[in-house]
C-alpha positions in Angstrom: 184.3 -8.5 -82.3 187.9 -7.9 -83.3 189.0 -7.2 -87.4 187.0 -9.3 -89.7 190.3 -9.9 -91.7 191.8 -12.0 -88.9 192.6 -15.4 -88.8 190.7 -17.1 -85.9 191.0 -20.2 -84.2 189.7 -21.9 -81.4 188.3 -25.3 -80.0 185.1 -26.1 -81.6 184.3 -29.1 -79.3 183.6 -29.1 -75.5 186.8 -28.2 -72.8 187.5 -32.0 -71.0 188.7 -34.7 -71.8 186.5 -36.3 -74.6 187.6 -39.3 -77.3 188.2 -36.3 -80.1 188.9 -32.6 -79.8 188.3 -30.2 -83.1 190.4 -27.5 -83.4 188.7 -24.7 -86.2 191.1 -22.0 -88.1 189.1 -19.9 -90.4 190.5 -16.8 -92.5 193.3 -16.3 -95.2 196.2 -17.8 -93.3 193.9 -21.1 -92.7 195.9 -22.9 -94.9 199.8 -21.2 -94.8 199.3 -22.3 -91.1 198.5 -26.0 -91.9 201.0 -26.0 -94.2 203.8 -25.3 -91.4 202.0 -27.3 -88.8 200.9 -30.4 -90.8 203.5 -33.1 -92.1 201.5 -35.8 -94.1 201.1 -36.9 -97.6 199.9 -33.5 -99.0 200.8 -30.2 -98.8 196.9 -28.8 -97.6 197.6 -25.5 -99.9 198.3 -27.8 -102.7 195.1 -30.3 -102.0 191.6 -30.2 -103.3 188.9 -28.3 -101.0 186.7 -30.3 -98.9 189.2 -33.3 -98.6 190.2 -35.0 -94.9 194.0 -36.1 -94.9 195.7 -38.4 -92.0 198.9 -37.3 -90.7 200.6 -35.2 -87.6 200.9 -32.2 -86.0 204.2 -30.9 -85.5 206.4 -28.1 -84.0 208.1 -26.5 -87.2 210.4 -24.3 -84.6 211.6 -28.4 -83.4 210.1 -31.0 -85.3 208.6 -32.2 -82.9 205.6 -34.8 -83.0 202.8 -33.7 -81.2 199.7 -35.7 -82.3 198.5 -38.0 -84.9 195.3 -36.0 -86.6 193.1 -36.0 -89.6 192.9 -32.4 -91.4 189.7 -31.3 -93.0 190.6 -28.5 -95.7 187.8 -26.1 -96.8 188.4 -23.6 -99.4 186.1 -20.3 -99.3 183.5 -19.7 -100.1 181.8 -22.6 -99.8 182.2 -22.9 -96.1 180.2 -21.7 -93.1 182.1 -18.5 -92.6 182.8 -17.9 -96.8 186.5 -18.4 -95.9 189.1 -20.9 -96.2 188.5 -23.4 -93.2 191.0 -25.4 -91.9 189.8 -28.1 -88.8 192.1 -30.3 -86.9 190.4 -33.3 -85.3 192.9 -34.5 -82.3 192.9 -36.5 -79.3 190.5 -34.8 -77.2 193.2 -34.6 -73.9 192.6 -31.0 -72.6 196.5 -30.5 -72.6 196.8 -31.9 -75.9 194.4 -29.8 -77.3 195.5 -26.5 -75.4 198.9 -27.2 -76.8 198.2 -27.4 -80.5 195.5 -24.1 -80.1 198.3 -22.7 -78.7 200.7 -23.7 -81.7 197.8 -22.4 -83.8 198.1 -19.0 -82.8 201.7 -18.5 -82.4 201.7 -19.1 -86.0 199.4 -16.0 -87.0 195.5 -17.0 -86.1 194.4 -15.1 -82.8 191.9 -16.6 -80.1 188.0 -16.3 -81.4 185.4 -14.8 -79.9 182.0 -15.9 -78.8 180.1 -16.4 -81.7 182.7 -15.1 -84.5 182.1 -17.7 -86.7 179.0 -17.3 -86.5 179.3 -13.9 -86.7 181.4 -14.0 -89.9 178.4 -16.2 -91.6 176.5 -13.5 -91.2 178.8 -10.4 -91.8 179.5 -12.2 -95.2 175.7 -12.7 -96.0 176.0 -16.9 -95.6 173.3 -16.0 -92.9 170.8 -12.9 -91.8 170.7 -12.5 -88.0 167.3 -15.0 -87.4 169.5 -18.0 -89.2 172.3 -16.9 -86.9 170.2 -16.9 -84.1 168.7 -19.9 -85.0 172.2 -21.9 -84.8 172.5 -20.5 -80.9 168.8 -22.0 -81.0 170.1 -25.1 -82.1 172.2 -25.7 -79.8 170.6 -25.4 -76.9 167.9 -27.5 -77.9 166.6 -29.5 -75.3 164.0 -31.2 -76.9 162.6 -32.7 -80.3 160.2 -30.4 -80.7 163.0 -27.5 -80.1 165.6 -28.8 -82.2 163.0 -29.2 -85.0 161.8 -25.6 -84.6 165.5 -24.3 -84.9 166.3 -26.4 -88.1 162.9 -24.5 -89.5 164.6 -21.2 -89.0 168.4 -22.1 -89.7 166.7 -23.5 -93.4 165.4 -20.1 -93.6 161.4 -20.4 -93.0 161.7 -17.3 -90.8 163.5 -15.4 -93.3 161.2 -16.6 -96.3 158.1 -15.1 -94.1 159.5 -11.6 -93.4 160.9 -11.4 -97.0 157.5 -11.7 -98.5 156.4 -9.5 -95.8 158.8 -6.9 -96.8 158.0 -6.7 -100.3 154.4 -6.6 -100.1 154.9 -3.4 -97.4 157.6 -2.1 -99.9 155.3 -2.3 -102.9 152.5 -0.8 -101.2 154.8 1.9 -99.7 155.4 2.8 -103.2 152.1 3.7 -104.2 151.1 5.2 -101.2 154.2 7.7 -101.5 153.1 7.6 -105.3 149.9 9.2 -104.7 151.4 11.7 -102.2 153.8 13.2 -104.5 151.7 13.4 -107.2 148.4 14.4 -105.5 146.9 15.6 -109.1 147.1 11.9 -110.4 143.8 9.6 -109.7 145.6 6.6 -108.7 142.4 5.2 -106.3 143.0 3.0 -103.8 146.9 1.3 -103.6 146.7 -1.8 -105.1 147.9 -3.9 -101.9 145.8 -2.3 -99.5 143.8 -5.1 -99.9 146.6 -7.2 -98.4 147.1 -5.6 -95.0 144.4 -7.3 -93.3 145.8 -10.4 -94.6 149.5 -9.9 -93.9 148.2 -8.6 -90.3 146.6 -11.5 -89.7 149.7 -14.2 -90.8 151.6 -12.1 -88.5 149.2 -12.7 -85.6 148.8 -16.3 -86.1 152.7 -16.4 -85.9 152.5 -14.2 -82.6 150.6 -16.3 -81.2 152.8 -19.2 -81.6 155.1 -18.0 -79.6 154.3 -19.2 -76.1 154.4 -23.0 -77.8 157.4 -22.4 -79.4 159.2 -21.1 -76.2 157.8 -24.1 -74.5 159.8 -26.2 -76.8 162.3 -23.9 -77.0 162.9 -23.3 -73.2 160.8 -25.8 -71.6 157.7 -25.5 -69.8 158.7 -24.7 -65.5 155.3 -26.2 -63.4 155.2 -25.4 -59.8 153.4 -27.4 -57.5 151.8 -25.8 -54.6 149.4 -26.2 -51.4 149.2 -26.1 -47.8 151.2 -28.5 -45.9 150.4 -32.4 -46.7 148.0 -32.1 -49.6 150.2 -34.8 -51.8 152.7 -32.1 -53.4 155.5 -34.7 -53.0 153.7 -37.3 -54.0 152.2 -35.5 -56.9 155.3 -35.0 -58.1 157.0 -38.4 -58.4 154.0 -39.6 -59.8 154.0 -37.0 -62.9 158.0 -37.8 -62.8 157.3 -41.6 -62.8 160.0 -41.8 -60.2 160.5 -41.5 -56.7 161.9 -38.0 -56.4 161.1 -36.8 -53.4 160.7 -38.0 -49.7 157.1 -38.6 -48.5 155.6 -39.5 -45.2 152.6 -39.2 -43.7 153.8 -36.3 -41.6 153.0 -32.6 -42.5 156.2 -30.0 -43.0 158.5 -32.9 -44.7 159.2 -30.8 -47.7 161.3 -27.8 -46.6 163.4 -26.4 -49.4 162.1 -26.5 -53.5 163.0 -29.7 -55.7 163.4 -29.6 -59.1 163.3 -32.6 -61.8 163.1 -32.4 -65.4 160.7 -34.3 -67.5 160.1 -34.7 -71.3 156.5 -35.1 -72.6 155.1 -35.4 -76.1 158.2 -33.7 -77.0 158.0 -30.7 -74.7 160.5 -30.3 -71.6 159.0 -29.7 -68.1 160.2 -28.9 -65.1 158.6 -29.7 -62.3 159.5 -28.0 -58.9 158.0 -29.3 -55.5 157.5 -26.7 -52.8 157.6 -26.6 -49.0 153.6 -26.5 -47.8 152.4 -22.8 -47.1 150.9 -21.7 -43.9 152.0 -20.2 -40.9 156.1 -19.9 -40.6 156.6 -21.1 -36.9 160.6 -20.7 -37.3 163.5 -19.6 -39.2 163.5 -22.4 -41.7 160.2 -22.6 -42.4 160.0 -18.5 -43.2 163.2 -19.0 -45.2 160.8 -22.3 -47.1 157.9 -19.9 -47.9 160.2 -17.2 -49.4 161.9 -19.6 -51.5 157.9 -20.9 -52.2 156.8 -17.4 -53.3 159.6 -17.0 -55.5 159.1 -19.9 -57.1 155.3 -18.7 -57.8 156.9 -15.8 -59.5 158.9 -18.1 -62.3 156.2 -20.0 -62.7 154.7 -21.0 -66.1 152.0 -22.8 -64.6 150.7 -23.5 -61.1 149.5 -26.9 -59.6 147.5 -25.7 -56.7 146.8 -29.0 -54.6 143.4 -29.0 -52.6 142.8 -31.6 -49.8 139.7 -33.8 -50.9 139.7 -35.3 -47.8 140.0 -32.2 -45.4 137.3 -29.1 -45.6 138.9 -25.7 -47.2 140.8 -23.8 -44.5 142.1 -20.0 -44.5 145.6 -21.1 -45.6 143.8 -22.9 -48.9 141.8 -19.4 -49.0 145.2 -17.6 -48.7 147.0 -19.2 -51.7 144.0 -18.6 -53.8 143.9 -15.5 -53.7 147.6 -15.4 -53.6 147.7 -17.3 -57.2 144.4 -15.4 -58.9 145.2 -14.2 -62.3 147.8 -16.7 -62.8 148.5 -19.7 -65.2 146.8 -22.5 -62.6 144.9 -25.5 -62.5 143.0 -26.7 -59.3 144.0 -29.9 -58.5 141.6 -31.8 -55.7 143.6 -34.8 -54.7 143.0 -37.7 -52.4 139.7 -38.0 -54.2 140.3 -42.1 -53.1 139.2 -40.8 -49.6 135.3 -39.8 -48.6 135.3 -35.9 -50.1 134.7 -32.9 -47.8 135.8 -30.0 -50.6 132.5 -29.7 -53.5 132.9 -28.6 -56.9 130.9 -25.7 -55.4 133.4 -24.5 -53.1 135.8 -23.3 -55.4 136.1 -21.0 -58.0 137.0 -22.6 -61.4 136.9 -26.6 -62.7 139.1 -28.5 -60.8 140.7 -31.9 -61.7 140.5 -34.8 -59.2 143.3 -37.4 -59.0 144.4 -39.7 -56.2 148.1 -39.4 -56.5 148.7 -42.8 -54.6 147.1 -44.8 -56.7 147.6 -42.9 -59.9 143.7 -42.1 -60.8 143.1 -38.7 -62.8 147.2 -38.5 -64.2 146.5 -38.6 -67.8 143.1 -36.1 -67.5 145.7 -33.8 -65.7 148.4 -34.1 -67.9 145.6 -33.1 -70.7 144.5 -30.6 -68.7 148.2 -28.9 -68.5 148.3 -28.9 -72.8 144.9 -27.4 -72.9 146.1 -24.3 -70.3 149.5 -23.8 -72.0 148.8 -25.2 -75.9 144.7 -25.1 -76.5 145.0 -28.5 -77.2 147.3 -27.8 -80.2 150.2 -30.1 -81.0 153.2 -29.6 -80.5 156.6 -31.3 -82.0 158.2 -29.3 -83.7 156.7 -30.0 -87.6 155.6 -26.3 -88.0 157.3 -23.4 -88.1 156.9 -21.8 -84.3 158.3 -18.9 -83.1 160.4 -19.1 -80.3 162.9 -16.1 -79.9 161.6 -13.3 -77.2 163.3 -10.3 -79.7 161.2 -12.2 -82.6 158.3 -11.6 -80.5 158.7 -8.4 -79.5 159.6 -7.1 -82.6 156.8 -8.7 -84.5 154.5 -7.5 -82.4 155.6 -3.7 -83.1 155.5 -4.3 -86.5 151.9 -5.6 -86.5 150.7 -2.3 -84.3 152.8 -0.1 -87.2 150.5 -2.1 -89.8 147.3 -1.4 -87.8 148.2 2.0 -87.5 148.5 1.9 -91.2 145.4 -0.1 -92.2 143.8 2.8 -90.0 145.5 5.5 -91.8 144.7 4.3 -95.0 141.0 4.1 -94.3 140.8 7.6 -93.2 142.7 8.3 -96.5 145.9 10.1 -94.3 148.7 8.8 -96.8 151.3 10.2 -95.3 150.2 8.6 -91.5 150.2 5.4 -93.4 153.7 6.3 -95.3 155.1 6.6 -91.8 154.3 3.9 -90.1 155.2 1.5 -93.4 158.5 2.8 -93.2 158.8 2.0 -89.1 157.7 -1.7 -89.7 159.9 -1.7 -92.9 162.5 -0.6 -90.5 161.9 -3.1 -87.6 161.6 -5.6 -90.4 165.9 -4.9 -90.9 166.3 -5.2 -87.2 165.4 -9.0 -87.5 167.1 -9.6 -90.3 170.3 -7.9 -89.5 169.5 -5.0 -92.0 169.4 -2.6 -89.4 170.4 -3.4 -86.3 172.6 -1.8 -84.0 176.3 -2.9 -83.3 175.4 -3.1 -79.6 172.2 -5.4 -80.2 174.9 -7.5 -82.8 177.1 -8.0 -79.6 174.4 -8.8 -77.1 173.5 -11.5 -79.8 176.6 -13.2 -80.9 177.8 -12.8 -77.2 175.7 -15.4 -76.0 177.6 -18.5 -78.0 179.8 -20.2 -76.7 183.8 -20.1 -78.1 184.0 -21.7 -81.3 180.8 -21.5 -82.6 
């Protein structure tokens, strides 16, 4: 990021041509630059903060007219960034709007960065990192459920959890360092030893969250597989409710992967049909089983079609063992048909539907929330956690605390001392207590321009 004392500026609405462009200035010179910029019935250094006023841009080097505007003046600190915020709302013409950014700058502001505002939230304590990450979050919702789950975390439920997790480990650090430097003292047991198991056990329950919460988060990517003419394609419009992809009687019609996005009960899918796997007898059909297999690796969970109506055959065989250990559910289809594939024939419960007439779709679909939920709802109404470096980093912090809880009942206090400082530690790095300028710029790096 470049000086913190700059004046920034930059377009805080999407690049095209759109019905109204925003144009954000934040820093000290925020409002000198309106002043010289904006001709209306105010003065904006002289108005009242948080006011809108109608008037025009203009050239001060010319006097020239460039576009009728409304101006939204925001003094510091009660903005976003804790500066004074100046936003011009303009026709949203992408010439338009590259000419008054331009004027913008050539009057003191320089271009922003990815993120900076952002950034400047946090740098000036509106925000710790999670609430800033949460705003990226927000963003890119693509779903109820995920926007919901953001909002949680921007209003600081995140930060209320690992604040009261941070004073319980600090207060307990205390005593345990307490009885180590005065070792002549009978202080007994810490007070809040009591509390690791507890604390250890909130942090697991939000752990475990996380797979639901990157579901709403990121969306849920189901790849349907099987030899060749098992019903894929038709499968797959079915679950889509649309006709998607081509289907015909004939086996090989699917030759490259098709992808089509879905919301359901809140959660985004996507579904991706794959050429049939068997033998490659050519070129293209290799080139459709590589892109098949790859698929298999990205998956979060795997369709695996059975023929009801055809015995098991090496290639079914094959792609069993291909797919063992994996997120799957056995699907036997074309169970409208007289059955040649038992119950007994395959390894785990399957779920029969007959894709052409739509028998078994809701028992699947249940199916798929038991595999990749347990059954548990998900929408968004509590607090999930849905960031990978979250994840990871709560995760190291619960193994410091089991280290400790471990420590502490062998009665080694300074084992326990040690490993209450690493999770106090990791504890800044999700905050933004602690954390490195190069994990700062991996973060904020990610926004877009003008958030």
């Amino acid at each position: 990021m470049g000086p913190i004392e700059d004046t920034i500026a930059a377009l805080a609405t999407p690049w095209g041509i759109g019905g109204v462009g925003v144009i954000r200035i934040s820093g000290e010179l925020s409002f000198p630059i309106a002043d010289r910029i904006f001709r209306g019935r105010i003065v904006p250094s002289q108005a009242r903060s948080h006011t809108i006023h109608y008037g025009w841009v203009v050239d001060p080097r010319t006097g020239e007219e460039i576009d009728e505007v409304l101006l939204f003046l925001m003094r510091g600190p009660s903005t976003f960034t804790r500066e004074d915020v100046v936003e011009i709302s303009a026709h949203g013409g992408p010439f338009l709007i590259r000419r008054i950014l331009k004027l913008v700058i050539e009057m003191g502001a320089r271009p922003a960065e990815r993120g900076e505002f952002t950034f400047r939230a946090f740098i000036r304590g509106r925000i710790d990192l999670s609430q800033a990450e949460a705003v990226l979050a927000l963003v890119e919702a693509q779903s109820l459920g995920g926007q919901r789950i953001a909002t949680k975390q921007l209003k600081g439920e995140l930060s209320s959890f690992l604040g009261e997790l941070r004073e319980g480990l600090f207060a307990l650090l205390v005593e345990v360092e307490a009885s180590l430097d005065f070792p002549e003292e009978d202080v007994g047991e810490p007070q809040y030893a009591h509390r690791l198991p507890r604390l250890i056990a909130q942090l697991d329950s939000l752990i475990s969250s996380y797979r639901g919460g990157r579901a709403l988060r990121k969306g849920v990517k189901v790849v349907f597989i099987g030899r060749r003419n098992v019903g894929k394609s038709t499968l797959f419009n079915r679950l889509l409710g649309r006709e998607r992809a081509i289907v015909t009687p004939y086996a090989g019609t699917t030759r490259d992967s098709l992808e089509a996005n879905i919301e359901r009960g809140g959660i985004p899918f996507c579904l991706v049909d794959t050429a049939g796997l068997g033998e490659p007898v050519g070129p293209v059909e290799k080139e459709a089983t590589r892109r098949t297999l790859g698929e298999l690796e990205e998956a979060d969970l795997i369709l695996f079609l059975i023929d009801a109506a055809q015995p098991l055959n090496e290639e079914d065989y094959w792609l069993l063992r291909l797919t063992q250990g994996k997120e799957r559910i056995l699907v036997r289809n074309k169970i409208d048909l007289p059955s040649k594939v038992g119950r007994r024939d395959l390894p785990e419960r399957m779920v029969d539907v007959s894709a052409r007439q739509g028998r078994g779709i809701e028992e699947l679909w249940r199916e798929v929330e038991v595999k990749l939920f347990d059954s548990k709802p998900l929408d968004g109404s509590q607090f999930l956690l849905s960031d990978l470096r979250h994840w990871r980093t709560l995760r190291a912090i619960r193994e410091d605390l089991r280290k400790a809880r471990d420590a502490l009942a062998r009665r080694l206090g300074e084992a326990a001392a040690v490993n209450l400082r690493g999770a106090l530690k990791r504890l800044g790095e999700l905050t933004g207590e602690e954390t490195s300028p190069d994990i700062l710029e991996g973060i904020f790096s990610s926004f877009c321009i003008g958030k």
